[in-house]
C-alpha positions, 0 to 999 in steps of 0.5 A: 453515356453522358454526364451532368454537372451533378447527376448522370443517370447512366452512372457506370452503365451505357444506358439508364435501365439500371437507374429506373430499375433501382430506384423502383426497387428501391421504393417497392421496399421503402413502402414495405419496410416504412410506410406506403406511398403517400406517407413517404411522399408527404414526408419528403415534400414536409420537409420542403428543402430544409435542413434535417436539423429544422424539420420536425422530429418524426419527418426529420427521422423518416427522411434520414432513414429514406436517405439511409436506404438511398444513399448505397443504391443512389450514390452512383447516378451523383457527379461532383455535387460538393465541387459544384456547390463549392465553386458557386458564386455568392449570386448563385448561391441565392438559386435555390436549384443551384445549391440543391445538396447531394442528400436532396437528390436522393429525396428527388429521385425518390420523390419523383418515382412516388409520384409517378406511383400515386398520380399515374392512373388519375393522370391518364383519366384526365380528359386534357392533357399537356407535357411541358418539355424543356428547350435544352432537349433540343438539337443543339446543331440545328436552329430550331422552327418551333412556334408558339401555337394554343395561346400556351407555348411552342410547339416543336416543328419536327426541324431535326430527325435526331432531336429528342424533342421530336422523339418525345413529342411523337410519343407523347402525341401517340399517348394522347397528351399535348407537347409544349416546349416550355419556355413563356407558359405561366401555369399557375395562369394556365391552369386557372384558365383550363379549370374555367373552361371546364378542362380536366387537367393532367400534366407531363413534366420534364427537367433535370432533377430539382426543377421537375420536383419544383414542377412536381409540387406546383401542379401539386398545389393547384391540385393537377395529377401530374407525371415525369421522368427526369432529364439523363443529366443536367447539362443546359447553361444555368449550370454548366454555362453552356448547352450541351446536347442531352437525352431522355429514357424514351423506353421510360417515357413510353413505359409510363404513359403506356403500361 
């Protein structure tokens, strides 16, 4: 069990299980109880962020009874977000990814699953697709070999048994979908130059909470299906000052690209 500096899916268990299964519940009876899929997902991403008391009437009651419903299932898999936001500098507070506030992470982890409802069939008939991974899922014990390759981002060597990179290249690999550990790739190039090409885009993300929803809304906007599952927890140095080892569902990675 690890824990993040505001979120930890393990919450009180050893595993993530109970997580992925809560929060699937959890939708399965927001769409039966509110509205479908698409409905709530358009409301969570109208609200973009911004305070309840700025969102519009309807989007603003809608996100408050998503969040009612979330809080109870949700609340165990926070940390210590309110010590986190308050300790922040005057120059972090400007990172709009730092100051994410505990209510918003209940709409991530709800807008994520959403997401991966809507886009999954539309992603895997995508005839190229690519996952970006993040670099902070590496082996922190070993100096890393990965080398840029295709012109887009690094490409994992395979350096360490033990290293979740590795793990989650093979599978996704398997899947059919191209692994890159993002680190320079400008998408909004990328993506311009694939749909040139003629390429059918689909796209795998993965990152902590806020950054995948970030991610999750860009490849929205340039109109590519897109997929993910977040990071156990958020451990790398822009929030904890340092890197610390971390992992990933691989059961959920695999249950997603392939169920």
């Amino acid at each position: 069990m690890i824990r993040g500096k505001t979120f930890s899916l393990f919450g009180n268990d050893q595993t993530t299980v109970t997580y992925y299964q809560s929060v699937s519940d959890l939708v399965d009876k927001l769409e039966k109880e509110l509205h479908p899929a698409n409905h709530l997902l358009f409301s969570i991403r109208r609200g973009g962020g911004l305070p309840l008391s700025k969102q519009s009437r309807h989007y603003a009651q809608l996100n408050n009874e998503i969040i009612a419903a979330s809080e109870p299932v949700l609340q165990p898999y926070l940390t210590d977000v309110e010590r986190h936001l308050h300790t922040l500098t005057l120059r972090k507070r400007l990172d709009k990814t730092l100051r994410t506030k505990r209510k918003q992470y209940f709409l991530h982890m709800i807008e994520i699953e959403l997401v991966n409802r809507l886009n999954r069939e539309q992603f895997k008939e995508c005839d190229y697709r690519l996952a970006f991974l993040p670099h902070c899922l590496r082996d922190l014990s070993k100096q890393c070999r990965a080398v840029t390759e295709d012109d887009i981002d690094y490409v994992c060597r395979r350096c360490s048994k033990t290293c979740f990179v590795r793990q989650v290249t093979d599978i996704l690999q398997d899947a059919g979908v191209r692994p890159y550990i993002w680190m320079n790739a400008n998408l909004h190039k990328l993506f311009r130059r694939l749909k040139r090409e003629g390429k059918k885009i689909g796209v795998f993300g993965m990152a902590c909470l806020p950054e995948l929803v970030n991610g999750m809304r860009l490849c929205a906007r340039a109109k590519v299906p897109v997929v993910g599952i977040p990071l156990n927890a958020n451990r790398c140095a822009r929030w904890m000052g340092a890197f610390y080892d971390n992992s990933v569902d691989v059961q959920a990675l695999r249950n997603l690209l392939f169920k």
